[in-house]
C-alpha positions as CSV (number, residue, x, y, z in Angstrom):
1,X,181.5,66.0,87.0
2,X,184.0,68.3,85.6
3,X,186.7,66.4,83.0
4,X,184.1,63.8,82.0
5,X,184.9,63.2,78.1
6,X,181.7,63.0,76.2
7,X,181.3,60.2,73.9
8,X,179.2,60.6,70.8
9,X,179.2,57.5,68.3
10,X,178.7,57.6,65.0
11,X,175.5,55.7,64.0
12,X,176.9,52.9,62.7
13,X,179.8,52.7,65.1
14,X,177.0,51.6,68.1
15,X,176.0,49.0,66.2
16,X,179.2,47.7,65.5
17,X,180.4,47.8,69.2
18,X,176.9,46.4,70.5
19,X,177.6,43.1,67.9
20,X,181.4,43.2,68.7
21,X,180.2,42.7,72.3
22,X,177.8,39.9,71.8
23,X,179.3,37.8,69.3
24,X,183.0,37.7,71.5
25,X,185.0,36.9,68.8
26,X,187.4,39.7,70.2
27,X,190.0,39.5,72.7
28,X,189.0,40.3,76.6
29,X,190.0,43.6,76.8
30,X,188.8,44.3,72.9
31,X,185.1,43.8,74.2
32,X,185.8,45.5,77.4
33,X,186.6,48.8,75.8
34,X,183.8,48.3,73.3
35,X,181.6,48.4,76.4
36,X,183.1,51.3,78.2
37,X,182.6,53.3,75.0
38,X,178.7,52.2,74.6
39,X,178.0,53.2,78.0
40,X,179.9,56.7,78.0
41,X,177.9,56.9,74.8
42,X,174.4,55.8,76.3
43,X,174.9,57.6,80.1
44,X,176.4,61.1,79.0
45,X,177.3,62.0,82.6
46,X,179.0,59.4,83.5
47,X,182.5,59.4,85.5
48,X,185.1,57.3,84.6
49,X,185.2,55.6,88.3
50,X,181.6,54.9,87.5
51,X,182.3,53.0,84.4
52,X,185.2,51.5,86.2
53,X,182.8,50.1,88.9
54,X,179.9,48.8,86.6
55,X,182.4,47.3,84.1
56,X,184.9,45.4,86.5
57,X,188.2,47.5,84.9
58,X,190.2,50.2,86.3
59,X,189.6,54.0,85.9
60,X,192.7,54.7,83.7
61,X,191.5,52.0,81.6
62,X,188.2,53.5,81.1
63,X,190.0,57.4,80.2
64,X,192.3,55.8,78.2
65,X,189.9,54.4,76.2
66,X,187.5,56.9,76.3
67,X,190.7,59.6,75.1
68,X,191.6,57.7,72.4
69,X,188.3,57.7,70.8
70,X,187.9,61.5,71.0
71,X,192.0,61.8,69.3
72,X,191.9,59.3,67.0
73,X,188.5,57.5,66.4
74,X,187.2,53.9,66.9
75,X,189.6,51.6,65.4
76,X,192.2,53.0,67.9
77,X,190.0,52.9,71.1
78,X,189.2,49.4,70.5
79,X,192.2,47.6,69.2
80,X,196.2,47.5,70.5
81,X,198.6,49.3,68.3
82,X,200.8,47.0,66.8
83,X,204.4,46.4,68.3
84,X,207.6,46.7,66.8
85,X,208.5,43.1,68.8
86,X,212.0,42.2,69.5
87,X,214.9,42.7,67.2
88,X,216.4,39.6,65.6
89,X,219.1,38.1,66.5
90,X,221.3,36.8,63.8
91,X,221.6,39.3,60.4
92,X,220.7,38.3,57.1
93,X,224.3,36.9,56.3
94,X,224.5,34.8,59.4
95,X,221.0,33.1,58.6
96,X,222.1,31.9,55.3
97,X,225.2,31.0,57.1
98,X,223.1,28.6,59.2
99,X,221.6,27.5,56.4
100,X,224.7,26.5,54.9
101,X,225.6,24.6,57.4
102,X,222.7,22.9,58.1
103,X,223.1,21.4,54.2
104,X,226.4,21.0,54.6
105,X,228.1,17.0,55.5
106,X,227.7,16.6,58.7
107,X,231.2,16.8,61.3
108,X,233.1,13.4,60.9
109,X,231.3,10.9,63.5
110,X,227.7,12.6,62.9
111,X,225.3,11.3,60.7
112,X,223.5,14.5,60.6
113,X,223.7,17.9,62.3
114,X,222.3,19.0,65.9
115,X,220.7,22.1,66.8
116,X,223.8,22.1,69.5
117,X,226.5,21.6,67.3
118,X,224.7,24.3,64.9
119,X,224.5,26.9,67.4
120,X,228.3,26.0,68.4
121,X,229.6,26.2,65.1
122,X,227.7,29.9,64.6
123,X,228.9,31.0,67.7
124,X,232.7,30.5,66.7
125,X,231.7,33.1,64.4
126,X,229.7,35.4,67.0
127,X,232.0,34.9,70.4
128,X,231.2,38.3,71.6
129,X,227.2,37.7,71.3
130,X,226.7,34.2,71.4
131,X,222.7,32.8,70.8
132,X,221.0,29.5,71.8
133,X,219.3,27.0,69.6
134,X,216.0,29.4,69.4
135,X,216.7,31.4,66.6
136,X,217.9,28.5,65.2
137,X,215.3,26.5,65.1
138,X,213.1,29.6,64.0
139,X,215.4,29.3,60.4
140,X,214.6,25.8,59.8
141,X,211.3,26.2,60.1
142,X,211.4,29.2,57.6
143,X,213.5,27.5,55.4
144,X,211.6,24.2,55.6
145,X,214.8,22.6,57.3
146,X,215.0,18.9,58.5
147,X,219.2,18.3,59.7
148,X,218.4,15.1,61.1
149,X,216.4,13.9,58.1
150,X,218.8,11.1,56.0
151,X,218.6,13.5,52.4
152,X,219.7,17.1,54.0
153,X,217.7,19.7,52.2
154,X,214.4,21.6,52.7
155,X,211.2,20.2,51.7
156,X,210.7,21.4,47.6
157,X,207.0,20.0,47.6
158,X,208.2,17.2,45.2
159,X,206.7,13.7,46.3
160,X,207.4,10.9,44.0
């Protein structure tokens, strides 16, 4: 039983993780390492391929969590750090650019812009990293944008 990390909660923290547990308004594996920490807590002894077995998860998951408690407390045992997520992928100046153009007067023949013919015109502009439509689409919907709508701006709240 050498290399078992003992868990000692604080006394509000096992009341917190015993609620956290029974009301399930976490995610899955939130309330899963809310369990593996109240039962290294309650069973002192107890191996990490033991908590793996009673609590359906893998050993890693259980020294992991159990690791992260003893470094840096309960809030990071329990919850995911948070991720830095993928980078954008137009800059600052070519949103606006897409913005202008989705105001703009529509090509000759169009009554009103296309996600297509948006991301076409911005790639002219970008031919060495061209995007599709989704980061597109992402702007409008910042910027409140409706192309195909017959008055060509974003919504200002005003409704006569």
């Amino acid at each position: 039983m050498a290399n078992i990390q003992l868990i000692n909660l604080g006394k509000d923290e096992e009341p917190e993780l015993s609620q956290m547990v029974r009301r399930g308004r976490w995610s899955r594996s939130e309330i899963k390492r809310a369990q593996i920490l109240l039962l290294a807590d309650k069973e002192k002894d107890i191996s990490n391929n033991e908590i793996a077995k009673r609590l359906n998860c893998g050993r890693e998951t259980a020294r992991r969590v159990r690791s992260r408690y003893i470094a840096d407390g309960l809030k990071a045992a329990i919850f995911d750090r948070p991720r830095s997520g993928q980078p954008k992928k137009l800059s600052e100046k070519e949103e606006a650019y897409v913005v202008a153009i989705a105001c703009s007067e529509a090509p000759a023949g169009y009554a009103h812009w296309t996600l297509k013919m948006v991301r076409d015109r911005v790639n002219k502009k970008r031919k060495d990293n061209p995007i599709s439509v989704k980061p597109i689409i992402r702007i409008f919907l910042q910027n409140q944008l409706k192309p195909w709508r017959e008055k060509n701006v974003g919504d200002s709240g005003d409704h006569a």
